[in-house]
N, C-alpha and C positions, 0 to 999 in steps of 0.2 A: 748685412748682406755681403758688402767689401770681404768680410774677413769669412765667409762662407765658401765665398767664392773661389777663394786664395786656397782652399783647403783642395780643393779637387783639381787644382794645375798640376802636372806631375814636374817633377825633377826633368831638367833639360830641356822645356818645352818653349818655343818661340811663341809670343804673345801680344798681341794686341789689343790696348786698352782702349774701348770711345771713347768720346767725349763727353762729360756729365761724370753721371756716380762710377764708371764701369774703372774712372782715371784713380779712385779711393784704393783699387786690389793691391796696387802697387805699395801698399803702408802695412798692408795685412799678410804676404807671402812668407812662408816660414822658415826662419833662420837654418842654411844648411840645405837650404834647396835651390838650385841654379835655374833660375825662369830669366830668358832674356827677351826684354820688353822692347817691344818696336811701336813705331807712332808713323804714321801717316806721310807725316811732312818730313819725313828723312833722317830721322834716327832712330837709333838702337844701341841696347845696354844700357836702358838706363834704370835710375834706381829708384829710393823713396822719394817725397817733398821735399823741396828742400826745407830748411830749417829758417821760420821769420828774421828778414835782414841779408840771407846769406843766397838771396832769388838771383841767377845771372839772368837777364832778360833777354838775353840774346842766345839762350836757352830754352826751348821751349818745346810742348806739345803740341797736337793738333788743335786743341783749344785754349791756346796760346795761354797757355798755363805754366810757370817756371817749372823746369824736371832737373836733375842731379843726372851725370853719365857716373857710370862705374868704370874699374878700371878695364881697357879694351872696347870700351864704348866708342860709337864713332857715330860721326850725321853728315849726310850726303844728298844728293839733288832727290826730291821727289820722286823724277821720272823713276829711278833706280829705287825705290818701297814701293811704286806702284807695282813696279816688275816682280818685285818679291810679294805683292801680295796679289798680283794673278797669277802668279808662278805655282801659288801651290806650298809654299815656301814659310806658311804661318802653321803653326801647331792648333793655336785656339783665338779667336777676338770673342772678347767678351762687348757688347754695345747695349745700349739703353732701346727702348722701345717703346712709342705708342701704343700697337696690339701686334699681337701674336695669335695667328688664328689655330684652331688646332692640329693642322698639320703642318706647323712651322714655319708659313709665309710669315714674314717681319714686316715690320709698315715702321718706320724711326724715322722719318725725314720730312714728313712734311701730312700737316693737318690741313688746310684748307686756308686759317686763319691767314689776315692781312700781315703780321708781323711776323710770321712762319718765316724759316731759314729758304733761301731761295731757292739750293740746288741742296742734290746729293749727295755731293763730296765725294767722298772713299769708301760710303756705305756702301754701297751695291759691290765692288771691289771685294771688300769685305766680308759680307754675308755670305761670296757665294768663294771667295778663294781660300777660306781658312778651312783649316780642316774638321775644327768644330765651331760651328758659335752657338756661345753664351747667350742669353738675355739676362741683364739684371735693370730692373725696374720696381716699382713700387708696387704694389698687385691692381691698387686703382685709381683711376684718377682723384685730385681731392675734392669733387664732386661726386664723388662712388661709382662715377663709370666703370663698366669692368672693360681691362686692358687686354687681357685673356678672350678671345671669343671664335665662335664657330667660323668665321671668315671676316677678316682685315675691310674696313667700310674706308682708308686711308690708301694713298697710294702705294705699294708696295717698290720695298729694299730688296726683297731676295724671296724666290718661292720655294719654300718647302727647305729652307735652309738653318732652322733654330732648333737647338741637341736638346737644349736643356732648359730655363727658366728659373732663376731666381729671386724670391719678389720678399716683401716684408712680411710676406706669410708662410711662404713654402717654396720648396725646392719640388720642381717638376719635369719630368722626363717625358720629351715628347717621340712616341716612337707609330712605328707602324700601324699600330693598332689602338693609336690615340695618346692621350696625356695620361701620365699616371705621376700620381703623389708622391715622392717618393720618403718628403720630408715636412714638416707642420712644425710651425712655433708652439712654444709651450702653452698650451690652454686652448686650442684651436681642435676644434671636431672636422673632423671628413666633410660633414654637412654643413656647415659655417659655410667652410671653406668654396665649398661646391656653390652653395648661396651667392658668392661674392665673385662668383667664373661664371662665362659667358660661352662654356664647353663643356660637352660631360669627361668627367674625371675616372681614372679607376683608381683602383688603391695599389699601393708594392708592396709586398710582404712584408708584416712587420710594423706597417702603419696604421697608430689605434684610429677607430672608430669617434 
């Protein structure tokens, strides 16, 4: 999914990665392509993982995950990335997701559960400051709920604010006139597919049956 994802950033694009798998893009971006990575908690520029052993801990992401700066990289107070990311000022965040209803309300932050994350963080920030979001998630939970569904039953991140969708099954595009398919794993039918969504789906040109 990381390395799917990486494929559709364009050259020169500001980006921010969630917290969870969305943090994986940053290992798969393609050599020769300038995507400069911003995080929550006050920096930007930075690069892949670091390499085991070589973690600064006084480095870090939003999910207090060791990061590598590249050259021109810098990190600064929060207040000043929050400013850049209601400013308008982000290209693309890609974020993880509970559900996504079908017309792109995101629900990421909080399920109900006692050990659920307490607050919202930078999500809402996010969903609604960047100029595209991403979803990458798994397609269902590992129970088979479907994560995809006709309206968010979870509190919502952001309304009507998810571009696109990428899960372990398919890339999908959510547009005016609903989701559509745009992409299926190898071996995967339309009708699988549709089976395991909690929305109706259309097809994009090009995509077998």
């Amino acid at each position: 999914m990381a390395a799917r994802v990486a494929r559709d950033i364009p050259d020169g694009a500001v980006v921010n990665l969630g917290i969870g798998l969305p943090t994986l893009v940053a290992n798969h971006l393609p050599s020769g392509r300038e995507v400069v990575l911003h995080s929550e908690n006050g920096v930007i520029g930075m690069g892949p993982a670091p390499r085991e052993g070589a973690e600064d801990f006084d480095l870090i992401n939003a999910g207090k995950q060791p990061v590598t700066l590249l050259p021109g990289g810098s990190f600064f107070h929060h207040a000043d990335s929050f400013a850049m990311m209601r400013g308008g000022h982000l290209d693309v965040c890609v974020l993880g997701a509970f559900q996504v209803a079908a017309n792109g309300d995101l629900a990421n932050w909080h399920t109900g559960a006692a050990d659920a994350i307490p607050a919202v963080g930078g999500a809402m920030d996010l969903a609604i400051g960047a100029k595209k979001t991403y979803v990458m998630m798994e397609h269902t939970t590992k129970s088979g709920e479907m994560k995809i569904v006709e309206r968010c039953s979870y509190p919502l991140t952001g309304i009507g604010c998810v571009a696109r969708i990428y899960t372990d099954l398919a890339v999908i595009d959510v547009t005016p006139r609903g989701m559509v398919v745009v992409e299926t794993v190898e071996g995967m039918t339309f009708e699988e597919l549709q089976a395991r969504t909690g929305a109706p789906l259309a097809r994009a040109a090009g995509v077998r049956s």
